[in-house]
Residue frames as qw, qx, qy, qz and C-alpha x, y, z in Angstrom:
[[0.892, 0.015, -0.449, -0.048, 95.55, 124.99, 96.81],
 [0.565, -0.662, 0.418, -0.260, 96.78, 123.68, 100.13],
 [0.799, 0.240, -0.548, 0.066, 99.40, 120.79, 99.59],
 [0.720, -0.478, 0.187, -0.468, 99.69, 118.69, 102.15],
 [0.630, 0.222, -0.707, 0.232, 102.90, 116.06, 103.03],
 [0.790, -0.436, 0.382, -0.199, 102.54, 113.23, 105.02],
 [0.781, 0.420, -0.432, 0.165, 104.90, 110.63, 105.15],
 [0.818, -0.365, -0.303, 0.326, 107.39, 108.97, 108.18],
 [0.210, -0.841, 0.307, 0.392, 110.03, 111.34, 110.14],
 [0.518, -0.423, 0.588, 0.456, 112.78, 111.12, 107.72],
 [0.588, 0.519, 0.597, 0.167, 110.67, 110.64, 104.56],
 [0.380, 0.152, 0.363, 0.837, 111.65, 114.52, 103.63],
 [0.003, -0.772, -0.631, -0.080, 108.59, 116.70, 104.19],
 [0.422, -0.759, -0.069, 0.490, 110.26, 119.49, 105.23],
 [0.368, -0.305, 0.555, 0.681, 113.29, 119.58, 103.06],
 [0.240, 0.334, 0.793, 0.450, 110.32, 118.64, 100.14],
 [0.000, 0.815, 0.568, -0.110, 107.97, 120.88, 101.13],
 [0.386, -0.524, 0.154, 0.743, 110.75, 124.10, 101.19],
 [0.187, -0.248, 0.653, 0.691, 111.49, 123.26, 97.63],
 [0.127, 0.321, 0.884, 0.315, 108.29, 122.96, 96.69],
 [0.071, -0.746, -0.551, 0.367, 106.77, 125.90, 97.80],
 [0.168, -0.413, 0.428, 0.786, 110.04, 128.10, 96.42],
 [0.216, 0.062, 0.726, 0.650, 108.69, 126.48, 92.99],
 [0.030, 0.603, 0.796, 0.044, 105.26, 126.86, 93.59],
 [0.003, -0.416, -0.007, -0.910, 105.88, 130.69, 94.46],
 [0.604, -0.393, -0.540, -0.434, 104.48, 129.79, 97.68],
 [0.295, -0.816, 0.303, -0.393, 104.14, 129.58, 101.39],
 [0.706, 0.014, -0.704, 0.075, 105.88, 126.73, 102.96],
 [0.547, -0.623, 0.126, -0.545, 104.66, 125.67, 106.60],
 [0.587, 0.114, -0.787, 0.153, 105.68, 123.12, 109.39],
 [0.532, -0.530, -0.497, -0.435, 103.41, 122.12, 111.33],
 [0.671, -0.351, -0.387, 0.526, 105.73, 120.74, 114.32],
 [0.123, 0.170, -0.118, 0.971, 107.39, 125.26, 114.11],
 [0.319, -0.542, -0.413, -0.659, 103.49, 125.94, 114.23],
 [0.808, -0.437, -0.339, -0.203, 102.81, 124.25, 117.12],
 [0.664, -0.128, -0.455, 0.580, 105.98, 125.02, 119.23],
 [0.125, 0.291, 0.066, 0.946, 105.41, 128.58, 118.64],
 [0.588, -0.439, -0.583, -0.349, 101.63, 128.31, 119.67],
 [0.804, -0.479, -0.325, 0.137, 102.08, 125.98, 122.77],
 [0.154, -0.914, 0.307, -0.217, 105.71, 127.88, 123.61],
 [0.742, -0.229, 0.629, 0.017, 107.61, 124.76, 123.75],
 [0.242, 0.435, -0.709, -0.499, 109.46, 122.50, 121.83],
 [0.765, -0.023, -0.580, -0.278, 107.96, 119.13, 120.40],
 [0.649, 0.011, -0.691, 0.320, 110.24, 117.06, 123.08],
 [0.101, -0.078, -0.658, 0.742, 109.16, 119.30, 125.90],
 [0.621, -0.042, -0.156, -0.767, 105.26, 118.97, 124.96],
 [0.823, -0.090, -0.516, -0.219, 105.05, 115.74, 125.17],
 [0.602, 0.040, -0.716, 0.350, 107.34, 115.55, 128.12],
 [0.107, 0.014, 0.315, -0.943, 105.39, 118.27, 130.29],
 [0.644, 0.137, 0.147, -0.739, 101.82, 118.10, 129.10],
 [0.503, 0.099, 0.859, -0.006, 102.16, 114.62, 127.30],
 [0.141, 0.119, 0.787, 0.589, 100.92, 113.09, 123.51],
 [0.008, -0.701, -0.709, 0.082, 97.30, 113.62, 124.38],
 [0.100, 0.881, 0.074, -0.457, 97.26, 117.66, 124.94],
 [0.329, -0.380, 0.622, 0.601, 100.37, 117.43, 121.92],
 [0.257, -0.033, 0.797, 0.545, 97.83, 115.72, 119.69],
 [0.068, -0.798, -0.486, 0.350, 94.79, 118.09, 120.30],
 [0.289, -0.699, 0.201, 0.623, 96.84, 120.77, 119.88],
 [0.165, -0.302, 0.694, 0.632, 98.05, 119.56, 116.64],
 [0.147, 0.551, 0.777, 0.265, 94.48, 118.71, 115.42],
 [0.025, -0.802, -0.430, 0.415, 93.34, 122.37, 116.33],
 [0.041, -0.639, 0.406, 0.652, 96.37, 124.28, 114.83],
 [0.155, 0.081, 0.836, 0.520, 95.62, 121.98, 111.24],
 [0.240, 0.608, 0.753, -0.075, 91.87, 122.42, 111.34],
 [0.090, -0.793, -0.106, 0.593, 92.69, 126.15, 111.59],
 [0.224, -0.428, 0.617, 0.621, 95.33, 126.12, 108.80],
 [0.166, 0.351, 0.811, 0.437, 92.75, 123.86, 106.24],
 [0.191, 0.813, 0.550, -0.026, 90.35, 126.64, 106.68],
 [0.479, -0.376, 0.424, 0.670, 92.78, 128.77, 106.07],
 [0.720, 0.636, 0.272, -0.048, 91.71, 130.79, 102.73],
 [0.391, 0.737, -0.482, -0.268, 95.58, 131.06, 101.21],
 [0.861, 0.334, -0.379, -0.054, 97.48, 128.55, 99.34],
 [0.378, -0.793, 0.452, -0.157, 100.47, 126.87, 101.17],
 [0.766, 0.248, -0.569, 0.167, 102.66, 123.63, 101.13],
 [0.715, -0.636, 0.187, -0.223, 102.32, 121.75, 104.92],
 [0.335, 0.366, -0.824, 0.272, 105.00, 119.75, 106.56],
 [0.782, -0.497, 0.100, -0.362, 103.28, 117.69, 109.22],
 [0.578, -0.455, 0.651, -0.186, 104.40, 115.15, 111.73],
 [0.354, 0.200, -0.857, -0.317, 105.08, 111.86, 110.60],
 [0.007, 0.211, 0.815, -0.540, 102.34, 111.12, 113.14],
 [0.365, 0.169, -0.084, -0.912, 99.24, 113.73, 111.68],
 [0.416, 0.179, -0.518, -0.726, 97.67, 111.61, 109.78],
 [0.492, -0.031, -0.870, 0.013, 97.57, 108.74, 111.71],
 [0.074, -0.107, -0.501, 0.856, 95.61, 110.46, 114.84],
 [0.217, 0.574, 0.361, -0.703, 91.83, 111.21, 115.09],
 [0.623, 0.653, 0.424, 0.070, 89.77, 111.95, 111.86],
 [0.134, -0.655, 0.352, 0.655, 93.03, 113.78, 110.48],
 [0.220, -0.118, 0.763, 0.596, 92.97, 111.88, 107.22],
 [0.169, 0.721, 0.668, 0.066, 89.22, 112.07, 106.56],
 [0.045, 0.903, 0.100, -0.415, 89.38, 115.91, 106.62],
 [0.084, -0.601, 0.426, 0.671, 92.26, 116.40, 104.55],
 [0.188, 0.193, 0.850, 0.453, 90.95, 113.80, 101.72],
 [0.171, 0.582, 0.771, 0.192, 87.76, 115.94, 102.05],
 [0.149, -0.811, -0.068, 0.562, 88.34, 119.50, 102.28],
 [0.750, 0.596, 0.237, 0.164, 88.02, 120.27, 98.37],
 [0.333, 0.920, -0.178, 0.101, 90.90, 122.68, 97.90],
 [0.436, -0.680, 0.587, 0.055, 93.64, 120.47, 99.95],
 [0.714, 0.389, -0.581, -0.013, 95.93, 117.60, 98.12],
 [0.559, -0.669, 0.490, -0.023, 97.46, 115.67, 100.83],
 [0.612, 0.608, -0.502, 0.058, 101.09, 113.79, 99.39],
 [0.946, -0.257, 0.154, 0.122, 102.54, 110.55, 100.60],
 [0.143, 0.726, -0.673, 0.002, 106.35, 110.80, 100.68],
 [0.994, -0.090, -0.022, 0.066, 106.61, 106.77, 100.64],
 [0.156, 0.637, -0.744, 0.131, 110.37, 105.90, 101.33],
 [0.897, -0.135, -0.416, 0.059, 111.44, 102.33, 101.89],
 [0.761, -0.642, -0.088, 0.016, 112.67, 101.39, 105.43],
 [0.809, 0.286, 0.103, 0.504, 116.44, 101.07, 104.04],
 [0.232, 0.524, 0.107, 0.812, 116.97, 104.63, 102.97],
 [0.262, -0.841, -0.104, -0.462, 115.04, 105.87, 106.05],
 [0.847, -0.421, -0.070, 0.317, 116.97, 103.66, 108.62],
 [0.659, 0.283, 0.092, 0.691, 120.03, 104.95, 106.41],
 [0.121, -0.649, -0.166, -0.732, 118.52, 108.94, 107.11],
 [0.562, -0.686, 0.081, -0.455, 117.66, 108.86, 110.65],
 [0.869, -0.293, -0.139, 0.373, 120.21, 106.61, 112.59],
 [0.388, 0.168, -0.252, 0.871, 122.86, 109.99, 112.51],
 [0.245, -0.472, -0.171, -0.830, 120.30, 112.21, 113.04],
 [0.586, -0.520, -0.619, -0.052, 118.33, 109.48, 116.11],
 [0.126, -0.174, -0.528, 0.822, 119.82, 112.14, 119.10],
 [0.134, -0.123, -0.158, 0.971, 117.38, 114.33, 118.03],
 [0.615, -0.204, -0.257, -0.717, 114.31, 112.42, 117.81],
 [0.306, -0.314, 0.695, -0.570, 113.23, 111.52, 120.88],
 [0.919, 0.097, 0.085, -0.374, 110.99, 108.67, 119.41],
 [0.933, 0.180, -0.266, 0.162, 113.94, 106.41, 118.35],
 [0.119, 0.798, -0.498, 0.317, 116.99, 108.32, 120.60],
 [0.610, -0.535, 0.502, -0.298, 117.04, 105.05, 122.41],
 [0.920, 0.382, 0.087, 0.007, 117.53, 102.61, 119.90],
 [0.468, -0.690, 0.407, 0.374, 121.45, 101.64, 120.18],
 [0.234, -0.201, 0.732, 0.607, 122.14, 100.38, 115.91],
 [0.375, 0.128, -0.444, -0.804, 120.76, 100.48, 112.54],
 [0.246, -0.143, -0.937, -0.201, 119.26, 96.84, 113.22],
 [0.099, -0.449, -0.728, 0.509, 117.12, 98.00, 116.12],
 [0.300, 0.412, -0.087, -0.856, 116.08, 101.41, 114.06],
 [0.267, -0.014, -0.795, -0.545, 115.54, 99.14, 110.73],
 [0.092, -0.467, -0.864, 0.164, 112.65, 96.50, 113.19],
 [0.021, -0.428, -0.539, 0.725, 111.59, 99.73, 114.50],
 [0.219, 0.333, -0.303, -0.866, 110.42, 101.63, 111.34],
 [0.305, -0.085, -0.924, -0.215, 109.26, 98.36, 110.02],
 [0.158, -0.466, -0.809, 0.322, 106.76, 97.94, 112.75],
 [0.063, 0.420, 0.030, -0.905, 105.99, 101.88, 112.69],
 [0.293, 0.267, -0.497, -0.772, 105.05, 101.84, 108.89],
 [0.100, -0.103, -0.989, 0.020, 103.36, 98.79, 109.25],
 [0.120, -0.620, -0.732, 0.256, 100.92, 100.37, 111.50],
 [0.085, -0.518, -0.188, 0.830, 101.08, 103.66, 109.97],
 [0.023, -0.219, 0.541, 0.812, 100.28, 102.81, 106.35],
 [0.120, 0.573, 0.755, 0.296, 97.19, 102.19, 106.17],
 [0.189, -0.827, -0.271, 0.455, 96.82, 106.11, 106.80],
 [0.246, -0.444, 0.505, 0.698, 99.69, 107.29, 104.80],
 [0.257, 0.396, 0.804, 0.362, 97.95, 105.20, 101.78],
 [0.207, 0.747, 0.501, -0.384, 95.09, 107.37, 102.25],
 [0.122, -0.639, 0.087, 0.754, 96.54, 110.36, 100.89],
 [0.574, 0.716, 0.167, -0.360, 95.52, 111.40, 97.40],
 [0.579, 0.754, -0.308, 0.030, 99.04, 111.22, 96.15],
 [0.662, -0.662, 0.333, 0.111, 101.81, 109.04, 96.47],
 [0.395, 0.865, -0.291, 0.103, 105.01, 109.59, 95.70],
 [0.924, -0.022, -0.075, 0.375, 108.19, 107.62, 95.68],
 [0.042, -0.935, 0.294, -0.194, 110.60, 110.08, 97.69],
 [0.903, -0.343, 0.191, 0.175, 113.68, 107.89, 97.93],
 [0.604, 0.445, 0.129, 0.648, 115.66, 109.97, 95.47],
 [0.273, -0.303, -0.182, 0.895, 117.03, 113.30, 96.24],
 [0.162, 0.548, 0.369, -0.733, 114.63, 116.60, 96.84],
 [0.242, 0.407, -0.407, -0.781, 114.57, 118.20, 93.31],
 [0.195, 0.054, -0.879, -0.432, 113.43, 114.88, 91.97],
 [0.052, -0.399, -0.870, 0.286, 110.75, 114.56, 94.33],
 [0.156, 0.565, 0.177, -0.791, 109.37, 117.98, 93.67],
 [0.308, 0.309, -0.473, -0.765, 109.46, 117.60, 90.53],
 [0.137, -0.147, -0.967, -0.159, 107.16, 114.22, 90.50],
 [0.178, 0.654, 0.717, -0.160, 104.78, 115.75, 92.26],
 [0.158, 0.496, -0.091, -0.849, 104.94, 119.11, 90.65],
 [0.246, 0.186, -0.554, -0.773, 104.12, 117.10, 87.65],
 [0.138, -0.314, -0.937, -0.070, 101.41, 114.67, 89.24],
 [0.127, 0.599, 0.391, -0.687, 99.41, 118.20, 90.60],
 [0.183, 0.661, -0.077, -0.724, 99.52, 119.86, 87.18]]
């Protein structure tokens, strides 16, 4: 089985996915490591050298690769994947993949990513929480009908362990 988190920057994929893989006795991937390694670059100097377009190509190739992929794993994608190109049709139909909404409310992510905004170059310009809060707001807006998609969603506004364990018990 290929589990598969999608969900905004900040929503926890990473951190969830880790801990979920440990439990699962599994591999745990991330897509963004995949794809720096790959291309030879980081994220912020892909997009700022070759740009979103060869970035999001890239990132559809290095996923297609991975879903065919015959071992098990636990993905971390972008908070972007899903929303890109027939990214959500494939993973809802590729029979051996789960893909997992991390839903978080705007609050708790604003709260999560305003210490953290140097170091994502998608909000590092935003100057307070009020201007992060609109921003996410608009973001999700136009990102959830994608997110939705996902076979499973999960309320990840509580800390890691609890989130693993919801879905550990909504897979099994």
């Amino acid at each position: 089985m290929k589990i598969i988190l999608i969900g905004y920057m900040g929503s926890g994929k990473s951190a969830v996915g880790r801990r979920l893989a440990k439990v699962l006795s599994t591999t745990f991937i991330d897509l963004d490591t995949v794809i720096s390694e790959t291309v030879g670059m980081e994220i912020p100097q892909i997009f700022n050298t070759k740009g979103e377009i060869f970035f999001r190509k890239k990132e559809q190739e290095i996923l297609q690769q991975l879903l065919e992929d015959d071992h098990s794993f636990v993905l971390a994608t972008g908070g972007g994947t899903p929303c890109y190109g027939a990214v959500m049709e494939a993973l809802n139909k590729t029979e051996d993949v789960v893909s997992v909404f991390l839903n978080v409310g705007v609050e708790t992510l604003t709260n999560r990513l305003f210490p953290e905004k140097q170091h994502r170059p998608l909000i590092s310009h935003l100057e307070n929480k009020k201007d992060l809060n609109e921003f996410i707001r608009k973001h999700l807006f136009e990102r959830n009908f994608y997110y939705l998609q996902a076979k499973l969603k999960v309320n990840a506004n509580s800390q890691v362990d609890e989130v693993v364990s919801e879905i550990v018990l909504e897979l099994f």
